[in-house]
N, CA, C and O of each residue as an XYZ file, in Angstrom:
756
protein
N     106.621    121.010    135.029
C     107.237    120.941    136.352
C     108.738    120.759    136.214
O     109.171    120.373    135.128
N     109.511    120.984    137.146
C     110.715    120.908    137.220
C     110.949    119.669    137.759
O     110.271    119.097    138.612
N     112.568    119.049    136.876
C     113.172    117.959    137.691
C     113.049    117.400    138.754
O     113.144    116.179    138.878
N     112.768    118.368    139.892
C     112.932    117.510    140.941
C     111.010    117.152    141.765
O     110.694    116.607    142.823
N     110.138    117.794    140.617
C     109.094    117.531    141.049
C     108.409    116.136    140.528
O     107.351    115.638    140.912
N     109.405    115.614    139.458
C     108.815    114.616    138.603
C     107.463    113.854    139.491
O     107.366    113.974    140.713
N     106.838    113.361    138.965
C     105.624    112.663    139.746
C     105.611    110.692    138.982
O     105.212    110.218    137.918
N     106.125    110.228    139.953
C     105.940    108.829    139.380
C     105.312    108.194    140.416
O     105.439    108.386    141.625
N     104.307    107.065    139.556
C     103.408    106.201    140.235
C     102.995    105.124    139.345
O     103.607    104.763    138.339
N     101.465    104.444    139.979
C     100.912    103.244    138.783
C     100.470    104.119    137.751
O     100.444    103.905    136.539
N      99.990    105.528    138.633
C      98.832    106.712    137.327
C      99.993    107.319    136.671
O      99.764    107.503    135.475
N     101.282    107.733    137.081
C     102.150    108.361    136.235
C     103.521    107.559    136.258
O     104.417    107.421    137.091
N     103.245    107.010    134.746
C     105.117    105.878    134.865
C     105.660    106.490    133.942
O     105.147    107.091    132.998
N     106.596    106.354    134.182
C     107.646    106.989    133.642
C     107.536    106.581    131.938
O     106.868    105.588    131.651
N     108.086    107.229    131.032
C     108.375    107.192    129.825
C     109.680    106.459    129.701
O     110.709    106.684    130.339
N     109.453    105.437    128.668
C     110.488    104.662    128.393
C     111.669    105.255    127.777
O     112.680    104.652    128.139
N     111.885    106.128    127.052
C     112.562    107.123    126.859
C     113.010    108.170    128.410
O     113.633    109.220    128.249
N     112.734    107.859    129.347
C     113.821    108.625    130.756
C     114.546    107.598    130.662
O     114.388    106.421    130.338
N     115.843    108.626    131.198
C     117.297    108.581    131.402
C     117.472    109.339    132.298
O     116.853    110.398    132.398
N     118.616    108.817    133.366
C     119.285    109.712    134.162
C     120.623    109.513    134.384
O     121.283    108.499    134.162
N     120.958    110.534    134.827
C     122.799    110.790    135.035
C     123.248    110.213    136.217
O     123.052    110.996    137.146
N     123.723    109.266    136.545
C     123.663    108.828    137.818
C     125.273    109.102    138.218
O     126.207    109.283    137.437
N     125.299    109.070    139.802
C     126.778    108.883    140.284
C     126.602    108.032    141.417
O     125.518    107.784    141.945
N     128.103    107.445    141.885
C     128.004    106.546    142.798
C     127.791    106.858    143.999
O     128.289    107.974    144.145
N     127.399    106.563    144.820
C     126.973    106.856    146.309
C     126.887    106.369    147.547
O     125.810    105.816    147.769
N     127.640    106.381    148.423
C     128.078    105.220    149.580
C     127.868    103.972    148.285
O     128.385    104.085    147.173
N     126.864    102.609    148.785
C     126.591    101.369    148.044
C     125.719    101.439    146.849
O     125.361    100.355    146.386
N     125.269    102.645    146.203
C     124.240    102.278    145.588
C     124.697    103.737    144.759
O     125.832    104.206    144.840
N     123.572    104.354    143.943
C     123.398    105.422    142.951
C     122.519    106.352    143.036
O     121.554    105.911    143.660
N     122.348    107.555    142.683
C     121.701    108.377    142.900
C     121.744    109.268    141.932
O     122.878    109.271    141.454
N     120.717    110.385    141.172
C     120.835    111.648    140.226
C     122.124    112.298    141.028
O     122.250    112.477    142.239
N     122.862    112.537    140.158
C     124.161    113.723    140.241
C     123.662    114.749    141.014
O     124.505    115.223    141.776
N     122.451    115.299    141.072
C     122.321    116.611    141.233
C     121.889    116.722    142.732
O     121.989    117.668    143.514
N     121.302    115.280    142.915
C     121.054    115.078    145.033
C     122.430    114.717    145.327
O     122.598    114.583    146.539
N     123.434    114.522    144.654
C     124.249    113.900    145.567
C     125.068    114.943    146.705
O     125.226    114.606    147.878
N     125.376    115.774    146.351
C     125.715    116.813    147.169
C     124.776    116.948    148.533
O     125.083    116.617    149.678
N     123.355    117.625    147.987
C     122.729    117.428    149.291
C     122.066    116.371    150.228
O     121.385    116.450    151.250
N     122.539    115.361    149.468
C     122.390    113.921    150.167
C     123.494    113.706    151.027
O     123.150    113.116    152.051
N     124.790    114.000    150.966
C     125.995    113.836    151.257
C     125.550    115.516    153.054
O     125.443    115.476    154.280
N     125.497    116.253    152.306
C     124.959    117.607    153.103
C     124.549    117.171    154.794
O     125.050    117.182    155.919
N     123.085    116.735    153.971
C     122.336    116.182    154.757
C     122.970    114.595    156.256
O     122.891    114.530    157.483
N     123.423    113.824    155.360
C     123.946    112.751    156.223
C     125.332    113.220    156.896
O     125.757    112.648    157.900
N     126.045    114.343    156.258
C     127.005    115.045    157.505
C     126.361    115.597    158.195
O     126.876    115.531    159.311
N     125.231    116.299    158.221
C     124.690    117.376    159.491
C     124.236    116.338    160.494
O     124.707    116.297    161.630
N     123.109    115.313    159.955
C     122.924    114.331    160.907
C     124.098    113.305    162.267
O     124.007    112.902    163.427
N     125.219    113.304    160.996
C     126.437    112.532    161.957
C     126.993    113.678    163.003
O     127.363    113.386    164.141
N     127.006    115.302    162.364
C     127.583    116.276    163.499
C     126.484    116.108    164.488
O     126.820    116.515    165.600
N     125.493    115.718    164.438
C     124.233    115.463    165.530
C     124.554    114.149    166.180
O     123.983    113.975    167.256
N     125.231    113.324    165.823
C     125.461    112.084    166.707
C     124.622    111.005    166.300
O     124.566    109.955    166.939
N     123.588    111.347    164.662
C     123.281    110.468    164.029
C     123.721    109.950    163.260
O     124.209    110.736    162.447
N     123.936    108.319    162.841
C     124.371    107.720    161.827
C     123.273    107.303    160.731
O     122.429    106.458    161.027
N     123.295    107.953    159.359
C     122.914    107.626    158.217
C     123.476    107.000    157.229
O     124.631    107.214    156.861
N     122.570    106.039    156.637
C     123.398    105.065    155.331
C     122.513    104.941    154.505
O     121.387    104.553    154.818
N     123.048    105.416    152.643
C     121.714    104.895    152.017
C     121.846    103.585    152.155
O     122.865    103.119    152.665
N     120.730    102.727    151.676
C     120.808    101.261    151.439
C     120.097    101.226    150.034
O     120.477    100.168    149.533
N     119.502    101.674    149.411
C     118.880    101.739    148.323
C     118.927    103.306    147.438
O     119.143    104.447    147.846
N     118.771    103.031    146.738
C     118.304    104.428    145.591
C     118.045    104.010    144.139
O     116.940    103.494    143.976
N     118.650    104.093    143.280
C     118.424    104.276    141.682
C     118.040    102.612    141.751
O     118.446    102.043    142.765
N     117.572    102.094    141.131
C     116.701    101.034    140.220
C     116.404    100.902    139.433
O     115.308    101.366    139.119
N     117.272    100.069    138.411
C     116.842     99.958    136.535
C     114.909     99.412    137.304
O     114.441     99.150    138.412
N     114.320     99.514    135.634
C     113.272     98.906    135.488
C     113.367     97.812    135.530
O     112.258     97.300    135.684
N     114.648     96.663    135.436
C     114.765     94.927    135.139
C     114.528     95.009    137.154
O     113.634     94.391    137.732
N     115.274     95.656    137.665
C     115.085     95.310    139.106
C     114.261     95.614    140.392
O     114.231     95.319    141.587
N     113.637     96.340    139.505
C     112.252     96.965    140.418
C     111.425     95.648    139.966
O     111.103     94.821    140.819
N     111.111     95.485    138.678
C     110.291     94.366    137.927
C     110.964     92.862    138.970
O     110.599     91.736    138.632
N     111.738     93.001    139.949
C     112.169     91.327    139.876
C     112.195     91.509    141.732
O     112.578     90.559    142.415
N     111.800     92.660    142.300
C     111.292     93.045    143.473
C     109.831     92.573    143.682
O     109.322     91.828    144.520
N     109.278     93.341    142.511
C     107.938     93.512    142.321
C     107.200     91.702    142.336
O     106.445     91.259    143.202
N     107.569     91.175    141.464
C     107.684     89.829    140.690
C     107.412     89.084    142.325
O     106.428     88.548    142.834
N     108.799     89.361    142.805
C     109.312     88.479    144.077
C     107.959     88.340    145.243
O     107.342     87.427    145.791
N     107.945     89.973    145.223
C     106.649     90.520    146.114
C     105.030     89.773    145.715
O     104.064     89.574    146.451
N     105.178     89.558    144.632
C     103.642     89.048    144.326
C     103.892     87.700    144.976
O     103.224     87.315    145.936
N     104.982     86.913    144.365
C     104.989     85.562    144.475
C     104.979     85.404    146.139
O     104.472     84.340    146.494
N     105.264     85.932    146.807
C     105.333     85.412    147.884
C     103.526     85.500    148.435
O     103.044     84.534    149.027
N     102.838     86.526    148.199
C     101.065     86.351    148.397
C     100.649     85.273    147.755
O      99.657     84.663    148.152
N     101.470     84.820    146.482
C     100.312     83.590    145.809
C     101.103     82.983    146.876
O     100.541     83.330    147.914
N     102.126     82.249    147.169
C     102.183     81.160    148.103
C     101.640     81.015    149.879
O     101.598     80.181    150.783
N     101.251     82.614    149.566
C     100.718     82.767    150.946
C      99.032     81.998    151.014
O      98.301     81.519    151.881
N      98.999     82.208    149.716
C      97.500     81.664    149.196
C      96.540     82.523    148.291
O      95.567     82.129    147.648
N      97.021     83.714    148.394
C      96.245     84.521    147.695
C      96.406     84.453    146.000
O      97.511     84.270    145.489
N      94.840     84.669    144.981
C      94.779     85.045    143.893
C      96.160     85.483    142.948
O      97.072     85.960    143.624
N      96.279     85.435    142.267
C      97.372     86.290    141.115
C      97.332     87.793    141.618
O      98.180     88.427    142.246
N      95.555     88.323    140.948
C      94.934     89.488    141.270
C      95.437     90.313    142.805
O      96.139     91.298    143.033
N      94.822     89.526    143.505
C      95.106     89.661    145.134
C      96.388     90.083    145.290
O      96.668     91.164    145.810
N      97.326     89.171    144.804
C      98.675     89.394    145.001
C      99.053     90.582    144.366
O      99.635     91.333    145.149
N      98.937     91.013    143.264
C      99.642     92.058    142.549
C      98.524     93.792    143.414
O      98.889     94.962    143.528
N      97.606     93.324    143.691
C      97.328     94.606    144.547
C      98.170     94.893    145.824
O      98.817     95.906    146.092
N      98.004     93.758    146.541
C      99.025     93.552    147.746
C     100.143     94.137    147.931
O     100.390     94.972    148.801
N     101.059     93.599    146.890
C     102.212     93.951    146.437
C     102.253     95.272    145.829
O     103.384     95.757    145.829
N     101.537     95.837    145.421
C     101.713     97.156    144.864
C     101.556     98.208    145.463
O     101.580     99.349    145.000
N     101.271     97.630    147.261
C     100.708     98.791    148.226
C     102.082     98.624    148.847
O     102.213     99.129    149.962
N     103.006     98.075    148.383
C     104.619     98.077    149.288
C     105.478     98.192    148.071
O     106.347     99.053    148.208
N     105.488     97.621    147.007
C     106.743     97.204    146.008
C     105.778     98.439    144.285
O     104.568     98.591    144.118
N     106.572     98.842    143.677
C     105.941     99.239    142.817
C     106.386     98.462    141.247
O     107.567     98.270    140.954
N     105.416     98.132    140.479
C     106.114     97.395    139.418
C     107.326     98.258    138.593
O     107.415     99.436    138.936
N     108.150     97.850    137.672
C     108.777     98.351    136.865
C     108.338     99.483    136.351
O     107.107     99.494    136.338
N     108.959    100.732    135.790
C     108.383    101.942    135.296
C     107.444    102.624    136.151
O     106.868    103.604    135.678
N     107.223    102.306    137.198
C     105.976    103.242    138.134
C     106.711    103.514    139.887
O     106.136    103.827    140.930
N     107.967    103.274    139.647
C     108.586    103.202    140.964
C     109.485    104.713    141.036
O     110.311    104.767    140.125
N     109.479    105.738    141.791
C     110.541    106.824    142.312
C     111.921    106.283    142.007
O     112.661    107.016    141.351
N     112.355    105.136    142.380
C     114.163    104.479    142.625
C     114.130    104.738    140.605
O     115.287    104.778    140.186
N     113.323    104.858    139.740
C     114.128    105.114    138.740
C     114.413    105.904    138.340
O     114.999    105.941    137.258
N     113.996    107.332    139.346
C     114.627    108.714    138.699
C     115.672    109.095    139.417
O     116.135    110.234    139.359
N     116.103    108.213    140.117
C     117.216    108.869    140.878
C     117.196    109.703    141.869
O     118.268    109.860    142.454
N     115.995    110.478    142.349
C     116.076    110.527    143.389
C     115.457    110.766    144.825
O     115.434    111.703    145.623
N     114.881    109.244    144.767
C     114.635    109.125    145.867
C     115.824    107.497    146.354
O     116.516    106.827    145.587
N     115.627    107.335    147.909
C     116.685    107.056    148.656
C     116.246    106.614    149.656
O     115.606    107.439    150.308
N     116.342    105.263    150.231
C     116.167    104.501    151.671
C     117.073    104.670    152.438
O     118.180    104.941    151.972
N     116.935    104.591    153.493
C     117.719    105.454    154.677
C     117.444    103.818    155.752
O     116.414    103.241    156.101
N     118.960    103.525    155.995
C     119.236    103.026    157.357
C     119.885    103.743    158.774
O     120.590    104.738    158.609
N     119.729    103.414    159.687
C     120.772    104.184    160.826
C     121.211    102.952    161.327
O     121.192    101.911    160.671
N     121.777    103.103    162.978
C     122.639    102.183    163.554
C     121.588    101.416    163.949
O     120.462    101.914    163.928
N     121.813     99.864    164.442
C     120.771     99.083    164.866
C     119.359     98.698    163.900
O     118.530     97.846    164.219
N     119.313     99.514    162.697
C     118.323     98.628    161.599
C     119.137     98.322    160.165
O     119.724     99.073    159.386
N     118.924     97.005    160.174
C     119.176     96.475    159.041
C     117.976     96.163    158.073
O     118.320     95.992    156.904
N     116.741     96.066    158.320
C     115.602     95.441    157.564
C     114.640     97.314    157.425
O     114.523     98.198    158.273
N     114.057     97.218    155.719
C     113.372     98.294    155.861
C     111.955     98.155    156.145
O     111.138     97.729    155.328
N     111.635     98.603    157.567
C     110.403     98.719    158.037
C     110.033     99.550    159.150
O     110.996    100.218    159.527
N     108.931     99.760    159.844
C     108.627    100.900    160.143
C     109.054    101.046    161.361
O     109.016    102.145    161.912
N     109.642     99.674    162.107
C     110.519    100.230    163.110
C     111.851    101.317    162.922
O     112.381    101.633    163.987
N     112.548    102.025    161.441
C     112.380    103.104    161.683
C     111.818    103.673    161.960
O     111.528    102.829    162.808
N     111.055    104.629    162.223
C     110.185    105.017    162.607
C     110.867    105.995    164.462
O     111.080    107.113    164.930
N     110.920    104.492    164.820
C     111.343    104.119    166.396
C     112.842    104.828    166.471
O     113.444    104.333    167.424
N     113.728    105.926    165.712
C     115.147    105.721    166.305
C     115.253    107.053    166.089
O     114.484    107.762    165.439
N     116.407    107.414    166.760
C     116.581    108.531    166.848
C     116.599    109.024    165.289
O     115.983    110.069    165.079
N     117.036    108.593    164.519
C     117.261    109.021    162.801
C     115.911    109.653    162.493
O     115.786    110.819    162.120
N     115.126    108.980    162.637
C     113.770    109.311    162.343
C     113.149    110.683    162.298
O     112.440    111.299    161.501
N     113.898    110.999    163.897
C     113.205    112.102    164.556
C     113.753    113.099    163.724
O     113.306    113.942    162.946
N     114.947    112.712    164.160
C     116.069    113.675    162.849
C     115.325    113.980    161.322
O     114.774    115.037    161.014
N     115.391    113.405    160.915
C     114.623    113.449    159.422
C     114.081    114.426    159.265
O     114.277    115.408    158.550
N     112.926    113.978    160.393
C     111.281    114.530    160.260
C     111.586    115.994    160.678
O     110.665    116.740    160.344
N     112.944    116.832    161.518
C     113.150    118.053    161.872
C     114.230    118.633    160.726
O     114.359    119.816    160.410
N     114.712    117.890    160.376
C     116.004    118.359    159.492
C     116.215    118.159    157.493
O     116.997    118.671    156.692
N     114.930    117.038    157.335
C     115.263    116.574    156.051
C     115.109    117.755    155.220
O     116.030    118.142    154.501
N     113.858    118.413    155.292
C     113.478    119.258    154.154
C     114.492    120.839    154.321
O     114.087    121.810    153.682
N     115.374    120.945    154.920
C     116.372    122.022    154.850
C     117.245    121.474    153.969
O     117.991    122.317    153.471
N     117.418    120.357    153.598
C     118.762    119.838    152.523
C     117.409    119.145    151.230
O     117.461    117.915    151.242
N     116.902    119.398    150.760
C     115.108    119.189    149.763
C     114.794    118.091    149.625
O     114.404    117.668    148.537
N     114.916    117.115    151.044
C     114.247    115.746    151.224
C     113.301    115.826    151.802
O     113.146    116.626    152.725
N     111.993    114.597    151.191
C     110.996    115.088    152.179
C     110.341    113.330    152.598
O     110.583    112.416    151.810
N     109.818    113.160    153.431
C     109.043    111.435    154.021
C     108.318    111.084    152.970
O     107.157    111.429    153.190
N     108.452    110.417    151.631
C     107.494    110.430    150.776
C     106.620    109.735    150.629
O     105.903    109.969    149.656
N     106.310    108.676    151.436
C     105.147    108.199    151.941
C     104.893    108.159    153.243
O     105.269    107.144    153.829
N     104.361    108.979    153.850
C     104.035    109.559    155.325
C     103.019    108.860    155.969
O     102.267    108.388    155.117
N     102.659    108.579    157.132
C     101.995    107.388    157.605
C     100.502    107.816    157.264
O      99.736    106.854    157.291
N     100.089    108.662    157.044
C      98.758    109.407    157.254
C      98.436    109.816    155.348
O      97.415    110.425    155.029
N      99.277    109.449    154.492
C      98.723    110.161    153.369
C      98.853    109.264    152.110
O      99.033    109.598    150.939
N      98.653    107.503    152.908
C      98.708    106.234    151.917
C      97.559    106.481    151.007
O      97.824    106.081    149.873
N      96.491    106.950    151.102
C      95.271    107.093    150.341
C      95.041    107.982    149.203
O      94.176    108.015    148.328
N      96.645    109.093    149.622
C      97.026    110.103    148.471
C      98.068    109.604    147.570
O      98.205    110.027    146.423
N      99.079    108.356    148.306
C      99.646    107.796    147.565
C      99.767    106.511    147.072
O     100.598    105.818    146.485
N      98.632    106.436    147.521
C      98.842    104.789    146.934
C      99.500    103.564    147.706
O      99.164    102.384    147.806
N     100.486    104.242    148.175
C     101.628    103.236    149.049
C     101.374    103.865    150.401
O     101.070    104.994    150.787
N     101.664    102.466    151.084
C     101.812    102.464    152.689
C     103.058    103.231    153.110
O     104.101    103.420    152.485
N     102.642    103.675    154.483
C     103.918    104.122    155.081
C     105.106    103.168    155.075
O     105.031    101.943    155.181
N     106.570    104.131    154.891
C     107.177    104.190    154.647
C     108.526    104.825    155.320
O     109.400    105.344    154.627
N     108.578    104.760    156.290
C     109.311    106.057    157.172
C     110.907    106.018    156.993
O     111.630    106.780    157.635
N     111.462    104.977    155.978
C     112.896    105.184    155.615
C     113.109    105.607    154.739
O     114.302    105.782    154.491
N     111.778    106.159    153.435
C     112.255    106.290    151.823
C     111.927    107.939    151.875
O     110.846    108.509    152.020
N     113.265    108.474    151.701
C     113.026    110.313    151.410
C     113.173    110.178    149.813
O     113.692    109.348    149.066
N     112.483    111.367    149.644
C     112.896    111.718    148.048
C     113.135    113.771    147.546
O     112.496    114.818    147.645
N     114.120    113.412    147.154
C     114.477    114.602    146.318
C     113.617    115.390    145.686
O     113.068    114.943    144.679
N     113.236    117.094    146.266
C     111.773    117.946    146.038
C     112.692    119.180    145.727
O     112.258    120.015    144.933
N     114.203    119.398    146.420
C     114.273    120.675    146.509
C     113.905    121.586    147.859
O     112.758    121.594    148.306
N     115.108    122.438    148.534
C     114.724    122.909    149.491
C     113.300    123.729    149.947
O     112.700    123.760    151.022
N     113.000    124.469    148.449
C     112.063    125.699    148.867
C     110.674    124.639    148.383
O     109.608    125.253    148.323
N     110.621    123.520    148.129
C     109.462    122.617    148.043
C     109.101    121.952    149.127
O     108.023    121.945    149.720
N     110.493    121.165    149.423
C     110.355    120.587    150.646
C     110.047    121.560    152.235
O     109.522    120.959    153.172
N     110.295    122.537    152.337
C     109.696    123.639    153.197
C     108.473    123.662    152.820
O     107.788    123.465    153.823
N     107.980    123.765    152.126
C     106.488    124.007    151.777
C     105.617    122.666    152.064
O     104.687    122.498    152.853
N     106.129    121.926    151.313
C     105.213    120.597    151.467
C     105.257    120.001    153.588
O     104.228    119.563    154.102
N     106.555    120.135    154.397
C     106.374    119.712    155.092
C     105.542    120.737    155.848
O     104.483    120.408    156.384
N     106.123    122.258    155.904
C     104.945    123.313    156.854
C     103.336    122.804    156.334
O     102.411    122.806    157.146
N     103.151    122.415    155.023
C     101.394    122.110    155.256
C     101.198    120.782    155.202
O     100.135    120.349    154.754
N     102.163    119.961    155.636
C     101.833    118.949    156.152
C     100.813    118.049    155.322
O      99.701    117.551    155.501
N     101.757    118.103    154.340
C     101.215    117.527    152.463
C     102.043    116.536    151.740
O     103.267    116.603    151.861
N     101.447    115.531    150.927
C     102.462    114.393    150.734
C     102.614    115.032    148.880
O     101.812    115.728    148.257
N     103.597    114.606    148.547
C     104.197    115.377    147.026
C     102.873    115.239    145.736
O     103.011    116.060    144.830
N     101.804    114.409    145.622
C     100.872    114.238    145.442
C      99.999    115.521    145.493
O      99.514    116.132    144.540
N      99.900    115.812    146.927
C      98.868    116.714    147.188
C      99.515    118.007    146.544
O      98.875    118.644    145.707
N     100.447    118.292    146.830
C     101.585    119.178    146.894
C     101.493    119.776    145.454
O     101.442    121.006    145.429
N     101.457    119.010    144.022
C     101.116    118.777    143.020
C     100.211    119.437    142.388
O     100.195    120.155    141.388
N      99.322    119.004    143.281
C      97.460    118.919    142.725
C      97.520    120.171    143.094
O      97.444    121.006    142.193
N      97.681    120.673    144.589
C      97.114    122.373    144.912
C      98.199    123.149    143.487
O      97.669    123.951    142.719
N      99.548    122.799    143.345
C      99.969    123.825    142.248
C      99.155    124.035    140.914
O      99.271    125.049    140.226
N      98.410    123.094    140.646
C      97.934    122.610    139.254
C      96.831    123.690    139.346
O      96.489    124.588    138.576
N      96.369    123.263    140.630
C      95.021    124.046    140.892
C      94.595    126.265    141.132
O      93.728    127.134    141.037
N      96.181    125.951    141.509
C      96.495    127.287    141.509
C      96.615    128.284    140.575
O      96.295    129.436    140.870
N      97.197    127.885    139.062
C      97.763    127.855    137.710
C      96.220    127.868    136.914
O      96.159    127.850    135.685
């Protein structure tokens, strides 16, 4: 598969040996090679009268691991198991080496009026935007409210990730999460 199809998860983590080229980006980092159409993308939205900001992207493995960490601990004090907790947590936070933020490119998305990432995006005009405009610049919803069972993770409606235009056309017309998207190529071949 090509670069921008990489597939990371708990079933596919990354090799300790990846590296990526990163550049700086509004607050945070991103693969060199989205930054252009990341940049693309959040001008077409502002000529629309939407405001976009990343708030997140690239993530060593020490800081996904201390997300992740954070995320469990707060279920054990909630009361739950070790066990309990690290499932919990793994349906929102992904441990070290199994998270998208370490290839660079995927990317959390704020607009005006949200500061916290949760699904009241969803609720704003950005949203709508996204969901009509992302996959023309090769972003696509990568955990979509309807296809947690293909990915593992819960919806998600602020985290796009980097597919590529003529992927991201495809995956959103059949209305397929990058997973599925995957599997039918494999299956095709």
């Amino acid at each position: 598969t090509s670069w921008e199809l990489i597939l990371v998860n708990d079933k596919n983590p990354l090799s300790r040996a990846f590296t990526v080229d990163l550049i700086e980006f509004e607050d945070t980092r991103v693969d060199y090679r989205i930054s252009e159409p990341l940049q693309k993308m959040i001008d077409a939205a502002k000529a629309d009268g939407i405001n976009l900001s990343a708030c997140s992207a690239f993530r060593s493995v020490t800081e996904q691991d201390e997300l992740y960490n954070t995320k469990c601990l707060s279920y054990v004090n909630a009361g739950y198991s070790d066990k309990a907790s690290e499932i919990l947590a793994s349906q929102y936070v992904q441990a070290g080496g199994t998270s998208e933020h370490h290839t660079g490119l995927a990317v959390d998305l704020i607009t005006d009026g949200t500061t916290a990432l949760d699904e009241g995006f969803a609720d704003t005009p950005a949203y709508s935007w996204l969901k009509e405009n992302a996959a023309k610049y090769g972003f696509i919803e990568r955990y979509p409210e309807d296809k947690s069972q293909a990915t593992g993770i819960q919806w998600e409606p602020w985290h796009y990730r980097y597919v590529g235009e003529s992927n991201a056309e495809k995956i959103v017309l059949q209305n397929i999460c990058l997973e599925e998207y995957l599997q039918s190529a494999v299956s095709q071949s």
